[in-house]
N, C-alpha and C positions, 0 to 999 in steps of 0.2 A: 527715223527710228535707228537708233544705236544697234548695230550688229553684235554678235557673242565675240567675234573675234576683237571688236574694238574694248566690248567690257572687259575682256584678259587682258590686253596691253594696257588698260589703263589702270586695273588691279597689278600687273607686274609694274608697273611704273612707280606707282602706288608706294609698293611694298620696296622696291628699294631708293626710295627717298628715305622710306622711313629708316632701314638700315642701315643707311647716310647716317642720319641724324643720332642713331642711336652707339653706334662709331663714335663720334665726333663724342657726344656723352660719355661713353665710356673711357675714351684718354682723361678727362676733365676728373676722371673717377677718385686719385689718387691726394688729388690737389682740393676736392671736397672732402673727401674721408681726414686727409692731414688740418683743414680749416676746420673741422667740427669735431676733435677729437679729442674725449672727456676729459684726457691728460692734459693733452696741450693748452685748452682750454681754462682748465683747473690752474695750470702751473702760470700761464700770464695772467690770472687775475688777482695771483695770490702776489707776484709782483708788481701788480700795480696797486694795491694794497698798501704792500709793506712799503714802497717809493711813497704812500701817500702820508699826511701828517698823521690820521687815525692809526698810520700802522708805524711812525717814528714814534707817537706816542706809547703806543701797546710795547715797545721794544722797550725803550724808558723804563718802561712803568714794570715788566719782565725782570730786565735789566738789578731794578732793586729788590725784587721779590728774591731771587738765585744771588742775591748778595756780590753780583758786579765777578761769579765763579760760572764757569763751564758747566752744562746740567750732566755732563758725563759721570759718573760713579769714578770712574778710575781716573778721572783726570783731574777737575774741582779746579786747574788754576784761575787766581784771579787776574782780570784781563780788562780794561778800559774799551768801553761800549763798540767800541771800533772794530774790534778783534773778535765779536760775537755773532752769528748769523742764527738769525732766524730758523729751526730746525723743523720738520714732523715730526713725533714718534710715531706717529702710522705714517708712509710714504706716500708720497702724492701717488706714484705710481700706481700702487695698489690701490689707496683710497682716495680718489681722487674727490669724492664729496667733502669733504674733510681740511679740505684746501684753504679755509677761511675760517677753521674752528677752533677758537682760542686757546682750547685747553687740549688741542692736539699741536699745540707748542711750545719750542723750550730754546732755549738761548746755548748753543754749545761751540767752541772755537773753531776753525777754522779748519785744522787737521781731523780733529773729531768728527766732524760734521761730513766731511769729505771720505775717512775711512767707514765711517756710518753707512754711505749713499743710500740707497733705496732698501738698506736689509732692517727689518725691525731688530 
């Protein structure tokens, strides 16, 4: 028969494995939060996307909609398909659902798109 003294050592024994274990979890914390994070997430898929033929097509096919011009208002130059990135008008940041949604896209150059960054 198991004495009260031996059920406590083996309850504190117990309790810090688990504490171990739950350590060890919690370093791991930063590096799970960064791998499942709607952003990050959102922004590599929408790059493996546009990298794919479905989204050199859609750039194309953008491309002649905006007449081969920057979707900026104040900019409009025109620019050979090379010179145009892929833009959001909502930001991935903020809306990160929206990461693959056609008509939250617009072709604008390269300076544009970069003073643009994340501000609607």
């Amino acid at each position: 028969m198991t004495t009260l003294h031996q059920l406590i050592a083996n309850l504190l024994s117990a309790m810090k494995r688990t504490d171990t274990s739950l350590s060890a979890l919690k370093a791991d914390v930063p590096e799970i939060e960064a791998k499942y994070d709607p952003v990050k997430l959102a922004r590599s898929r929408f790059n493996s996307w546009r990298d794919s033929n479905d989204g050199k097509t859609f750039k194309d096919r953008l491309y002649r909609k905006q007449k081969g011009q920057c979707a900026n208002p104040d900019c409009h130059r025109d620019l050979p398909i090379d010179y145009l990135e892929i833009d959001h008008k909502l930001p991935i940041t903020t809306h990160h659902q929206l990461a693959l949604k056609k008509s939250n896209m617009q072709l604008l150059c390269t300076p544009c798109n970069r003073k643009k960054s994340s501000r609607i």
